[in-house]
C-alpha positions in Angstrom: -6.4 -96.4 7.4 -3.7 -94.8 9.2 -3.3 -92.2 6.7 -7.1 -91.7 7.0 -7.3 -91.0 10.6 -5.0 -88.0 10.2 -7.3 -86.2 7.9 -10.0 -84.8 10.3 -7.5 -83.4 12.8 -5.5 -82.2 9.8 -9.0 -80.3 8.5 -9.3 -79.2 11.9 -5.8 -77.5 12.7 -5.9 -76.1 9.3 -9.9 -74.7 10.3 -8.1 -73.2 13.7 -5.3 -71.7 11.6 -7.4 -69.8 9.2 -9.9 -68.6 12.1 -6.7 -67.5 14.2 -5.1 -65.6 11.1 -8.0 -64.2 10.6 -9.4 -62.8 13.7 -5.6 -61.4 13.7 -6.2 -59.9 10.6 -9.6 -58.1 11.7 -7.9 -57.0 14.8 -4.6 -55.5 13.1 -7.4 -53.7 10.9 -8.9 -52.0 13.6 -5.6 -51.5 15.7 -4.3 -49.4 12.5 -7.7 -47.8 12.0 -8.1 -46.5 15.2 -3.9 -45.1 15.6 -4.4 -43.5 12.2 -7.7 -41.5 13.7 -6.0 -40.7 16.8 -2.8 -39.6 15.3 -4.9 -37.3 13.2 -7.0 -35.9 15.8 -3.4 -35.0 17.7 -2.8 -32.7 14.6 -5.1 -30.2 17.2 -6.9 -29.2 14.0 -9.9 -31.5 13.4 -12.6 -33.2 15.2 -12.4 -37.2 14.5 -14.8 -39.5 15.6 -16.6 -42.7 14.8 -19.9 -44.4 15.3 -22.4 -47.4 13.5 -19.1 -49.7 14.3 -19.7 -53.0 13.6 -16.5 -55.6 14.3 -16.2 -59.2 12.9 -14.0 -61.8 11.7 -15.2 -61.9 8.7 -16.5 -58.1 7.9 -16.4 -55.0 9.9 -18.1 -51.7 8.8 -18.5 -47.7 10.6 -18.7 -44.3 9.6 -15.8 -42.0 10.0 -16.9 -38.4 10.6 -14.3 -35.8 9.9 -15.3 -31.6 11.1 -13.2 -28.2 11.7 -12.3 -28.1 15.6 -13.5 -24.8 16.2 -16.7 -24.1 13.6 -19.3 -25.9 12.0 -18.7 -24.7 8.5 -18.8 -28.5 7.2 -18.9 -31.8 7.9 -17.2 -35.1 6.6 -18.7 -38.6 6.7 -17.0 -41.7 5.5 -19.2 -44.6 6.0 -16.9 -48.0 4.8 -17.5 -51.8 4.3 -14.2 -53.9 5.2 -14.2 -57.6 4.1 -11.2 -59.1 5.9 -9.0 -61.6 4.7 -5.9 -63.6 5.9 -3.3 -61.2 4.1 -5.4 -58.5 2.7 -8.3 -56.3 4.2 -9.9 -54.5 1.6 -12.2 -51.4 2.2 -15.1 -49.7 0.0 -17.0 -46.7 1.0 -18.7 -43.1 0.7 -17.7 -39.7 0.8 -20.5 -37.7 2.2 -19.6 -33.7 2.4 -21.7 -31.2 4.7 -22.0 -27.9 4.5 -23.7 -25.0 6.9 -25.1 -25.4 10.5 -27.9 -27.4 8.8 -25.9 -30.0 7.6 -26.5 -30.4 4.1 -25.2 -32.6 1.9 -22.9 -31.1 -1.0 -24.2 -34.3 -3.2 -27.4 -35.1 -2.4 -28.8 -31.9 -1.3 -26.7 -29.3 -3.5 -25.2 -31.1 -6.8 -28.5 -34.0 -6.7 -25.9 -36.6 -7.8 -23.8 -39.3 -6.1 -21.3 -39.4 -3.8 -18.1 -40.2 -4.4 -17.0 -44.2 -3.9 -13.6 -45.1 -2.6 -11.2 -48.7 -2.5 -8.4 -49.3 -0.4 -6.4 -52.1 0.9 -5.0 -52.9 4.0 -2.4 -55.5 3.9 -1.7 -57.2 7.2 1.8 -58.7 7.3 3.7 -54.9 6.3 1.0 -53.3 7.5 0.6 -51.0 4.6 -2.4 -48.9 3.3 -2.7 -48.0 0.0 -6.3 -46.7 -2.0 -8.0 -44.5 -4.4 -11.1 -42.5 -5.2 -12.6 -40.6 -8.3 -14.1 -37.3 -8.3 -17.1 -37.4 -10.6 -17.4 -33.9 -13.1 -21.1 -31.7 -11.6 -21.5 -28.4 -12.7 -22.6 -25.9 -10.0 -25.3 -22.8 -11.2 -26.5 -19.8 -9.5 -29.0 -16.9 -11.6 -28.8 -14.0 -8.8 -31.6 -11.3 -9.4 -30.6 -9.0 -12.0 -27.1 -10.8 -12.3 -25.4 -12.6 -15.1 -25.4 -16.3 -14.5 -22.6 -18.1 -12.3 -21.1 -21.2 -13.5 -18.8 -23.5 -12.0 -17.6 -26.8 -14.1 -15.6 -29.1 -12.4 -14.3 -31.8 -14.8 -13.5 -34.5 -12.3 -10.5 -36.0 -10.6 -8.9 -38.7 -9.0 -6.9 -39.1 -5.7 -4.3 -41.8 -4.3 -3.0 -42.4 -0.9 -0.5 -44.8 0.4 1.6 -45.5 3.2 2.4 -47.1 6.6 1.8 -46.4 10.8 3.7 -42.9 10.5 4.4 -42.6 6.9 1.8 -40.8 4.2 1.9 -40.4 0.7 -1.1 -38.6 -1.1 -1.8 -37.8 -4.6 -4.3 -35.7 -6.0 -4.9 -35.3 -10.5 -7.7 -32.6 -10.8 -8.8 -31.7 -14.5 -9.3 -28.3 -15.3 -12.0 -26.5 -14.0 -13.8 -23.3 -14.9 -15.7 -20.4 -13.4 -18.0 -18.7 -15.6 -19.2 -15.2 -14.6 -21.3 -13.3 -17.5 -18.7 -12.2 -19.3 -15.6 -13.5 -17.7 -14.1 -17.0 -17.3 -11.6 -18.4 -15.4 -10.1 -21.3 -16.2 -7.5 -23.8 -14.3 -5.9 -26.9 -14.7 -4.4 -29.5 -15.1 -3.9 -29.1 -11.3 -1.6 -31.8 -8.9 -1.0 -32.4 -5.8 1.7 -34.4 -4.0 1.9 -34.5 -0.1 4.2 -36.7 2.3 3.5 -36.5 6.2 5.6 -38.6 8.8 4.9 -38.3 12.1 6.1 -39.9 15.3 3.6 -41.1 17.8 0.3 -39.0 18.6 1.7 -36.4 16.4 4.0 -35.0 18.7 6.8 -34.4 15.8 6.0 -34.3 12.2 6.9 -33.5 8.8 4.4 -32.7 6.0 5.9 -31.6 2.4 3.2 -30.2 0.4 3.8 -30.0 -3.8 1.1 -28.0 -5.6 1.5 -27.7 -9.6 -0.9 -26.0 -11.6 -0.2 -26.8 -15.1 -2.2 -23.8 -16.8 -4.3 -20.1 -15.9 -6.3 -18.2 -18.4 -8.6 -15.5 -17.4 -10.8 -13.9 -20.1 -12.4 -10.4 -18.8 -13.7 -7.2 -20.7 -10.7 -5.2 -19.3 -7.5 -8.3 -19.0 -6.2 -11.6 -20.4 -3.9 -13.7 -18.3 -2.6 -16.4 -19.2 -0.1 -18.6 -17.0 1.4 -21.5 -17.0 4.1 -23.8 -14.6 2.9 -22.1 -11.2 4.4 -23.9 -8.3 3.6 -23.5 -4.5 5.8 -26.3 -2.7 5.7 -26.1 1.5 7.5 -27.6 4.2 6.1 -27.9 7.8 8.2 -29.3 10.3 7.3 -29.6 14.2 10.1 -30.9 16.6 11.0 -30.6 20.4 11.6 -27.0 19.9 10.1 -25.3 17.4 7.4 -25.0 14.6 8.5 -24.6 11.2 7.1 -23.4 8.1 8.8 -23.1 4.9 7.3 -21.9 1.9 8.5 -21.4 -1.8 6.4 -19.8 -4.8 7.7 -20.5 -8.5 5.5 -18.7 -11.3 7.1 -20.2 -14.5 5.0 -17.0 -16.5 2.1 -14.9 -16.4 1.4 -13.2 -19.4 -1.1 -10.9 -20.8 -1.5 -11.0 -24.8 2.0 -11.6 -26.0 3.6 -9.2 -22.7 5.2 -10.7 -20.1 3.5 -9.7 -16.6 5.3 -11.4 -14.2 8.0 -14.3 -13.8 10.6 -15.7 -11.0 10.8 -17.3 -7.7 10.6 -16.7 -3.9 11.5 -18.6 -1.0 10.9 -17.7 2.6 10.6 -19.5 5.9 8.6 -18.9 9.5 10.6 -20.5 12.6 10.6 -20.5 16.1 7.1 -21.0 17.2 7.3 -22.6 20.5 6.9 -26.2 20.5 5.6 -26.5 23.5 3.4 -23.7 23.6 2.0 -25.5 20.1 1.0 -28.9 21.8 -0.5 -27.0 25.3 -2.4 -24.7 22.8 -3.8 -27.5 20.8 -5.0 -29.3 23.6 -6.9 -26.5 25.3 -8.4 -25.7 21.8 -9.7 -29.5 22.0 -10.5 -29.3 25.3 -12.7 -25.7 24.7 -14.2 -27.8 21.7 -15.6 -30.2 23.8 -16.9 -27.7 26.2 -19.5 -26.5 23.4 -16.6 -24.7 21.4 -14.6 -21.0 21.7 -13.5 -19.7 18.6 -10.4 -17.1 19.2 -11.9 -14.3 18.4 -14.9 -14.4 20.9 -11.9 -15.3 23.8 -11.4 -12.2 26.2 -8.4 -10.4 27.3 -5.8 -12.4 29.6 -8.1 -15.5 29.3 -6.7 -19.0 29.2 -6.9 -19.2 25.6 -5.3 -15.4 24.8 -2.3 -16.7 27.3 -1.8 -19.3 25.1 -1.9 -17.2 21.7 0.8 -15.1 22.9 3.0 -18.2 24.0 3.4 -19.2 20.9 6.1 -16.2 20.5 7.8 -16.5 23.4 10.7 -17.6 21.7 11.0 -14.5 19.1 9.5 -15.7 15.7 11.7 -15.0 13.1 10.9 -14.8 9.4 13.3 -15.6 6.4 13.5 -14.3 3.4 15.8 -16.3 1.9 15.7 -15.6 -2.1 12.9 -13.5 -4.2 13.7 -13.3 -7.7 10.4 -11.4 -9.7 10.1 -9.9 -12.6 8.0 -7.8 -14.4 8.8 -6.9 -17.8 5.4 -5.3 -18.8 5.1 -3.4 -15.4 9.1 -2.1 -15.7 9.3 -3.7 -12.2 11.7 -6.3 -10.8 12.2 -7.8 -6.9 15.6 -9.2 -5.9 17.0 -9.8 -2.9 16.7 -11.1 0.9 16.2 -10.8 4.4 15.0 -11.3 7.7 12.5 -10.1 10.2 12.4 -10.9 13.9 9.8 -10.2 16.9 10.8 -8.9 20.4 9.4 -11.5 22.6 9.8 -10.0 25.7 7.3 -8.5 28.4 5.1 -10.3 26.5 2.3 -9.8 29.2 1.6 -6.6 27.8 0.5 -8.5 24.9 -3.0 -9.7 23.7 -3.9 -11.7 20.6 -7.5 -11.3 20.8 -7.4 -7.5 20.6 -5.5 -7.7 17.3 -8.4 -5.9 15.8 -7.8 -2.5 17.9 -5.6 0.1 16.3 -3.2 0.1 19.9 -3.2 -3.8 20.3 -1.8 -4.0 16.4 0.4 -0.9 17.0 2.5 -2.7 19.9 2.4 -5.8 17.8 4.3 -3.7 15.0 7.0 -1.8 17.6 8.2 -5.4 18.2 9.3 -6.1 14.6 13.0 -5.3 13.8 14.9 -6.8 10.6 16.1 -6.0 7.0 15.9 -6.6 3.6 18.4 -6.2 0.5 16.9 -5.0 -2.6 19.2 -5.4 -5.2 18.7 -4.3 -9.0 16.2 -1.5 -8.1 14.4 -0.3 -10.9 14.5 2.9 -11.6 11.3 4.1 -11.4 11.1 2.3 -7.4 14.1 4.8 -6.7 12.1 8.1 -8.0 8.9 6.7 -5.9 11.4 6.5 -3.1 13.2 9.7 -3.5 16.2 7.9 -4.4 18.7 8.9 -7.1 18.2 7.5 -10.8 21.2 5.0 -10.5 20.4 3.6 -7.2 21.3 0.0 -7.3 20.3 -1.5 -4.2 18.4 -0.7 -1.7 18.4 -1.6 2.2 15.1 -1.5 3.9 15.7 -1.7 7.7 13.1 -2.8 10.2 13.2 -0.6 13.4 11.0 -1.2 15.9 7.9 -1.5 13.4 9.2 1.5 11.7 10.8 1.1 7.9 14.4 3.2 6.9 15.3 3.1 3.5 19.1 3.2 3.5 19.2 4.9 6.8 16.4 7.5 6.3 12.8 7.2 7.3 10.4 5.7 4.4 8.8 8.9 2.5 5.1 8.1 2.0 4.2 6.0 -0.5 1.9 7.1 -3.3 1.4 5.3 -6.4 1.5 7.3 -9.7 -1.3 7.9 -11.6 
């Protein structure tokens, strides 16, 4: 009997545990839900927001919508379902794609077939996120008027992401695809695409490593064949205290056309000292502009808020690196070695304006400010007779003078190709 009096307060602790571990559960959900969408609006470049939210112990549900900050060119919905559980949340939803100031749907309007579904789990205790999603194959046709027919044929796809609070992984396996254009096809794929971002809090630092691989190229046209394989574009963004960089490296295994090779090698540069600061203030007028209606750059006037902040970004004299390109072009007689730098004179920079790049002037006092140089080393012959060099030039050094280029100390000659 004694035994049997413990039972119902036993039931009834163990009732209270579960419902407190997992209204903890539900709440940790949305706690990581809502810093991941905030950290990702603090990149500056998208709009994130959320609505239909419905919270619960036991189930929760919303619709993420994803846009551009500063144009309306398409929209991203992600309705989900969560089902909460002690240790484990796991999510299911919809990828919904809009295109055009009338919103329509890429899959329901456009393609007439589904939308892509998407898992993912949440688990509680390490707070880690980890989930998947296939892209479906559609095949896209247009008949212009007196055209030949357009074909794209996208074979499908799938993606993975994984990570904690501050720490991304994403994966991305597309098939090849094709573009079919009467009598030319282009053809790509196996394509990946591997990507780590780790940020600090509201995305005030961060790193991002970007890996693109595309296995395979062939293009079949009336006047060329190409055919590549092993092309690499692999990028590195990192945003500190100070500075903004970008680095950037391209590695083209081989491009070939019929059994000639066209072009082959490697080249590695990097973009540095965009102001930090100027970054962050610049993002958040951008937001704050969006929320105002919206101000695209190019529609800002001279000396405004927004042009004041463009030129900011170079107050401390961007400087770009060219730190190894090694091309080749057997079939063209043509090969690039070398390295070298190029920096911008950021000073008096009030008698600068980003928003009148487009005039002749504006882009000519943009160009006096560049000053740098470059070794070319290995110069083909035929470069040195286009530069009115000698035949057995070997290298070459291209200096940067106040927007103006000298070719081993003499002003550039024109530059005409041969016919």
């Amino acid at each position: 009997m004694r035994k049997e009096r413990w039972i119902v307060p036993v039931v009834v602790v163990l009732a209270l545990t579960w419902a407190l571990a997992q209204y903890i559960a539900s709440l940790l959900f949305e706690r990581e839900l809502e810093r991941a969408m905030a950290d990702l609006q603090a990149r500056g470049d998208l709009r994130v927001s959320r609505s239909h939210v419905q919270r619960g112990w036991l189930s929760s549900s919303g619709t993420i919508h994803l846009s551009p900050l500063l144009s309306h060119n398409w929209h991203l919905s992600l309705p989900y379902e969560a089902n909460h559980g002690v240790l484990d949340t796991s999510v299911s939803g919809q990828i919904e794609l809009h295109h055009g100031r009338d919103d329509r749907g890429l899959f329901s309007d456009t393609l007439h077939s589904a939308s892509p579904t998407w898992e993912a789990h949440y688990r509680s205790l390490g707070g880690t996120f980890n989930g998947k999603l296939r892209l479906a194959s559609f095949v896209i046709s247009q008949s212009p008027p007196g055209e030949a027919t357009r074909e794209l044929h996208f074979r499908g796809g799938n993606i993975s992401f994984n990570g904690v609070y501050g720490d991304w992984h994403l994966g991305m396996y597309l098939e090849p695809w094709s573009l079919h254009d009467g009598d030319a096809e282009l053809e790509v794929g196996p394509s990946r695409l591997d990507s780590r971002y780790t940020y600090t809090a509201g995305a005030q630092s961060f790193s991002q490593h970007d890996q693109l691989t595309i296995d395979a190229l062939n293009l079949q046209h009336p006047r060329v064949n190409l055919e590549g394989s092993n092309l690499q574009l692999e990028t590195r963004t990192l945003l500190d205290d100070s500075e903004l960089r970008i680095g950037s490296q391209l590695s083209v295994g081989e491009v070939s056309s019929g059994d000639r090779l066209l072009l082959a090698g490697t080249a590695n540069m990097e973009l540095s000292r965009i102001n930090a600061d100027a970054l962050k203030e610049l993002i958040v007028l951008l937001r704050r502009k969006a929320a105002e209606g919206g101000m695209l750059p190019q529609a800002a006037q001279p000396g405004s808020e927004l042009d004041l902040a463009l030129i900011n970004l170079l107050q401390d004299s961007p400087r770009l690196d060219v730190h190894d390109v090694d091309l080749d072009s057997p079939m063209l007689g043509l090969s690039l070695k070398g390295s070298g730098v190029a920096i911008f004179d950021a000073r008096q920079l009030g008698q600068l304006s980003a928003v009148q790049l487009k005039e002749p002037q504006m882009r000519g006092r943009f160009q006096s400010r560049l000053d740098g140089d470059f070794e070319w080393l290995d110069v083909p012959a035929m470069v040195a007779l286009w530069l009115h060099e000698p035949l057995d030039t070997q290298s070459l050094t291209l200096d940067l003078v106040k927007g103006q280029i000298r070719i081993n100390g003499r002003p550039a000659p024109p530059f005409k190709l041969p016919r």
